[in-house]
C-alpha positions as CSV (number, residue, x, y, z in Angstrom):
1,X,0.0,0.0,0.0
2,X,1.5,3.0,-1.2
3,X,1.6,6.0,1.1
4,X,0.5,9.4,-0.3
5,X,2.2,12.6,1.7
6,X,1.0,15.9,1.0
7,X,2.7,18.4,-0.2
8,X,1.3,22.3,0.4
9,X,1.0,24.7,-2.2
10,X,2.3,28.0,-2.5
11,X,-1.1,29.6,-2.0
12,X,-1.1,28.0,1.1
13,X,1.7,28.9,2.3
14,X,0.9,32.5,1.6
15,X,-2.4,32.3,3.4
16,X,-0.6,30.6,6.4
17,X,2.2,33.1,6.2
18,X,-0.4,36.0,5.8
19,X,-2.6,34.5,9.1
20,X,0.5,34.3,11.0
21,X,1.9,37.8,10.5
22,X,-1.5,39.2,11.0
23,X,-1.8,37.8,14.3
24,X,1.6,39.1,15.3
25,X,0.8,42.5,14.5
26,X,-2.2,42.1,16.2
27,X,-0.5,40.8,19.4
28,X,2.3,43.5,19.3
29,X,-0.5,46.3,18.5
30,X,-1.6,44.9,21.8
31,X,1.4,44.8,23.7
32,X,2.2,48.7,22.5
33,X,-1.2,50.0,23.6
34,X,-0.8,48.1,26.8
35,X,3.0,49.7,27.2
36,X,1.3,53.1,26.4
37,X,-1.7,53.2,28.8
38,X,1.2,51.7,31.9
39,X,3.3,54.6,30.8
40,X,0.4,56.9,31.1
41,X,-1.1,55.7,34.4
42,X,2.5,55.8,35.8
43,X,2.9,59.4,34.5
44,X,-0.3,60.2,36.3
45,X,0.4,58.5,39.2
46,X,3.9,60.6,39.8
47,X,2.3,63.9,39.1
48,X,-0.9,63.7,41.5
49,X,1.8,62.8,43.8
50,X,4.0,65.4,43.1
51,X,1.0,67.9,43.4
52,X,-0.8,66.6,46.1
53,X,2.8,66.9,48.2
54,X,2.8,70.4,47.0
55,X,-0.4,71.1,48.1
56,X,0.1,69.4,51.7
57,X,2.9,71.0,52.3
58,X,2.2,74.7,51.5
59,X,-0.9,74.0,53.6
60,X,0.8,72.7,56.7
61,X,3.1,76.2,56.5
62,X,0.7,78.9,54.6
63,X,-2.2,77.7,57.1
64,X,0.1,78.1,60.1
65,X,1.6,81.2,59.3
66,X,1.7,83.9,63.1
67,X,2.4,87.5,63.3
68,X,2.4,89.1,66.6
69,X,1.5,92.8,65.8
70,X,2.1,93.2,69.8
71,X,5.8,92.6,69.6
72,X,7.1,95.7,71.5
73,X,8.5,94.1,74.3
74,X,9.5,96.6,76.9
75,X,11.4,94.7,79.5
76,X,15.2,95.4,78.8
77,X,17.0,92.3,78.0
78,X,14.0,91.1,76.2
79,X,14.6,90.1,72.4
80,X,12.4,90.8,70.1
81,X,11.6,87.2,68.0
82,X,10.9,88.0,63.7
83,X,7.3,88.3,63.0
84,X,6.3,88.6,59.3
85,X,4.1,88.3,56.3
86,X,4.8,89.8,52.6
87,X,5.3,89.2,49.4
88,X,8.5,90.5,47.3
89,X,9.9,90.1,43.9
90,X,13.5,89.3,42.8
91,X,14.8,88.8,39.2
92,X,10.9,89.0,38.4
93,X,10.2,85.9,39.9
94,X,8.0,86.4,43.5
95,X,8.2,84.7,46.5
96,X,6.6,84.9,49.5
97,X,8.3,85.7,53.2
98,X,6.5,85.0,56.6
99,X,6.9,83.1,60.0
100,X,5.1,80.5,61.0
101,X,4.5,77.5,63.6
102,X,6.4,74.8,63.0
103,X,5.4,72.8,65.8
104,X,8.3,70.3,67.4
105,X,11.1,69.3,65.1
106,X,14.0,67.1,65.1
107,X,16.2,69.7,65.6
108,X,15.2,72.2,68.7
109,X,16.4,75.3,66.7
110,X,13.4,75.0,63.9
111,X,10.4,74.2,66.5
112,X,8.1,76.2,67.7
113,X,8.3,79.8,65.4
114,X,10.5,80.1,62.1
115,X,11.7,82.2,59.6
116,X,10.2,80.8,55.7
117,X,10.3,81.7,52.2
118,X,9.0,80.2,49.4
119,X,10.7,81.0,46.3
120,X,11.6,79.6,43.1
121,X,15.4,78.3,42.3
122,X,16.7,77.2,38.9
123,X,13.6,75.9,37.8
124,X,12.5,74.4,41.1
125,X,10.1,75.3,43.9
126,X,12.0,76.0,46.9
127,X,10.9,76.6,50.9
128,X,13.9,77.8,53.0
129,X,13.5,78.0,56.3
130,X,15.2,79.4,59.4
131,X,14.9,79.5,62.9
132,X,14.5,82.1,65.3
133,X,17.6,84.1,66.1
134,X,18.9,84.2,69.5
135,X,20.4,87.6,69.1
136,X,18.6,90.4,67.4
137,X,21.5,92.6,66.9
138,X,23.7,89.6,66.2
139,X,20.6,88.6,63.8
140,X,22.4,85.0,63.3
141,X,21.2,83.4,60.3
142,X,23.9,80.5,59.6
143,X,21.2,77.8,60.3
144,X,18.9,76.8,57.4
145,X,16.8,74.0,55.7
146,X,16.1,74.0,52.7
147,X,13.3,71.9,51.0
148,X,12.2,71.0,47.1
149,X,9.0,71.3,46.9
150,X,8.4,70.9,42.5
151,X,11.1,70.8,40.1
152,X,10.3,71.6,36.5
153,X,8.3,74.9,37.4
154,X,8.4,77.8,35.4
155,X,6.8,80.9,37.0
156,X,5.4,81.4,40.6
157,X,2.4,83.9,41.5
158,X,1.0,85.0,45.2
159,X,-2.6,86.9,45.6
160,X,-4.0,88.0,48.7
161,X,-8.1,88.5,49.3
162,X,-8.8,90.8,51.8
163,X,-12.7,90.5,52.1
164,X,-15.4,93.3,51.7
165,X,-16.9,95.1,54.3
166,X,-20.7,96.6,54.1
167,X,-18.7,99.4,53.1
168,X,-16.9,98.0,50.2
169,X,-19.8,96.6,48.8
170,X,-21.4,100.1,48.3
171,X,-18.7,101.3,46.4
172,X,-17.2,103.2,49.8
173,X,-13.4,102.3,49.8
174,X,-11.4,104.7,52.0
175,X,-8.9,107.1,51.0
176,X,-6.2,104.8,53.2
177,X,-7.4,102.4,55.3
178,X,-5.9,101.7,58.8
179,X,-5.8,98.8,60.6
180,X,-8.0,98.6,64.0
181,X,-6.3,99.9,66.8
182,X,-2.8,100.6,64.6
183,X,-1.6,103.3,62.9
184,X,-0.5,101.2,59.8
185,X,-2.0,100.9,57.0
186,X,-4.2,98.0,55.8
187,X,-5.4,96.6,52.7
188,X,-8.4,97.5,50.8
189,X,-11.4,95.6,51.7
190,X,-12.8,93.3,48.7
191,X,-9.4,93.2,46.9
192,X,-7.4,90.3,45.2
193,X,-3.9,91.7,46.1
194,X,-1.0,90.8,44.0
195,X,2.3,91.4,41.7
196,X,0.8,90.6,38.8
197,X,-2.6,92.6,39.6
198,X,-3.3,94.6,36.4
199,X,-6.5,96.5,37.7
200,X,-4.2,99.2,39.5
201,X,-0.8,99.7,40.5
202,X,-2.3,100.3,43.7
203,X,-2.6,96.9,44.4
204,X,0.7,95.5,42.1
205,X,2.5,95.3,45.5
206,X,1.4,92.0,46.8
207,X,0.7,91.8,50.4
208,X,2.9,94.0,51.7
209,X,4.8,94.2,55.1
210,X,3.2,97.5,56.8
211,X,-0.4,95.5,56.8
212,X,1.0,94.2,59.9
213,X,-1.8,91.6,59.0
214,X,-2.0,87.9,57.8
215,X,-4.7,87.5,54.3
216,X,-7.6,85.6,55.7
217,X,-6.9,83.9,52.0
218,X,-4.2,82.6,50.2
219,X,-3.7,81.8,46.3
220,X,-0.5,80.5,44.6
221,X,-0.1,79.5,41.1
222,X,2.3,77.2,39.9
223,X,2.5,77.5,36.6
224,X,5.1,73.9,35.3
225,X,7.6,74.2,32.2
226,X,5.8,71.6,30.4
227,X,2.2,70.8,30.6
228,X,1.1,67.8,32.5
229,X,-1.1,64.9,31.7
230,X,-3.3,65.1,34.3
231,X,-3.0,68.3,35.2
232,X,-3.4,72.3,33.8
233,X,0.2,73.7,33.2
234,X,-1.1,76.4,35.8
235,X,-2.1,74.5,38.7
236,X,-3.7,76.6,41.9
237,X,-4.6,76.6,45.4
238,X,-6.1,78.3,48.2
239,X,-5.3,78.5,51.4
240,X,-7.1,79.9,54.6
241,X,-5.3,81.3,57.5
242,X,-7.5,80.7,60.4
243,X,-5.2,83.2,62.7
244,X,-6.3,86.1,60.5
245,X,-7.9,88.8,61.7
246,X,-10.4,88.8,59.7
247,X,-12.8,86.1,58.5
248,X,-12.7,84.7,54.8
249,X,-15.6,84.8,52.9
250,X,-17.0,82.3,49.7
251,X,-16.6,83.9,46.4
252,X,-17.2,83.2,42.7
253,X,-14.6,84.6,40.1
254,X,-16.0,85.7,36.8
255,X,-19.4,87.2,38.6
């Protein structure tokens, strides 16, 4: 009994060649879109971290910011600790001075009340910090931490609200408001105060140091060199100081 073998034909082998590649391409169109959405979800992943650690950590500072507008002590001997809260400019990029309570640290020197800025550095978010002096005259300063907060930012804005009154909302705005029970001046009630305010050069100062006041509210805009995945290339938030003075109040922007 002869045996008969088979033999395929080149049409066959084309259809089997042209089956096979198409499944490959369909199982490495696969594998790339997989690749792509990991990529994607990881990119996400690192920049809501990144930005929530921002936003934590301006809050645990901005919302703990203290100025003692009673610092006169009188008894000799006594020193005077810093006590601040403004905004300033330098080499057009703002940043943003003030004390605040840093609670118990690590190292003694920065508990309790310290020295911050937040500024930007070389492309980076920065917080320096430094603790209180022990002699005013002596003003040491040698101590400092410093802190990255973002890398990869591109520009840095501060605005202050300091809320209406009854007055404000009739249109009545002092010639030059002072604070209660200070002869320095305060801000203008109802007023977004900040360096990049267009409205009046009035208020293109930022929150400035003679307010001898903290901003019931707080807005900073990070705005990144390159625009995020996940995010706006300007990202904001708001912060509330509850040691303010005055009360914040809810507003809408664009009414």
């Amino acid at each position: 009994m002869k045996i008969r073998r088979y033999n395929a034909t080149l049409i066959e082998v084309v259809i089997a060649m042209a089956l096979a590649a198409t499944l490959m391409a369909a199982l490495l169109g696969y594998y790339w879109t997989m690749s792509r959405a990991n990529a994607l979800a990881s990119s996400q992943r690192q920049e809501a971290t990144a930005v929530r650690y921002v936003q934590q950590r301006l809050a645990s500072v901005i919302e703990s910011a203290t100025l003692d507008t009673d610092n006169n002590p009188s008894e000799i001997g006594k020193s005077k600790k810093l006590s601040c809260f403004f905004s300033t400019t330098y080499n057009s990029s703002e940043s943003l001075v003030f004390t605040f309570d840093n609670g118990n640290d690590a190292i003694p020197a920065f508990s309790n009340n310290v020295l911050a800025r937040i500024y930007l550095d070389d492309g980076a978010l920065m917080m320096a910090i430094w603790p209180q002096p022990r002699d005013e005259k002596k003003h040491e300063t040698a101590m400092m931490k410093k802190e990255v907060l973002l890398r990869d930012v591109g520009d840095i804005q501060f605005s202050f609200f300091s809320p209406p009154t009854s007055d404000s909302l009739k249109g009545l705005l002092p010639a030059m408001p002072l604070s209660e029970g200070h002869e320095t001046l305060a801000p203008y009630p109802g007023i977004w105060y900040s360096h990049s305010n267009g409205a009046s050069d009035l208020f293109r100062n930022g929150w400035e140091k003679r307010f001898n006041m903290l901003p019931p509210l707080v807005k900073v805009s990070i705005t990144m060199e390159t625009p995020l995945v996940s995010f706006p290339q300007t990202i904001s938030f708001a912060f509330q100081i509850p040691d303010s003075k005055k009360s914040s109040v809810i507003y809408w922007e664009g009414i």
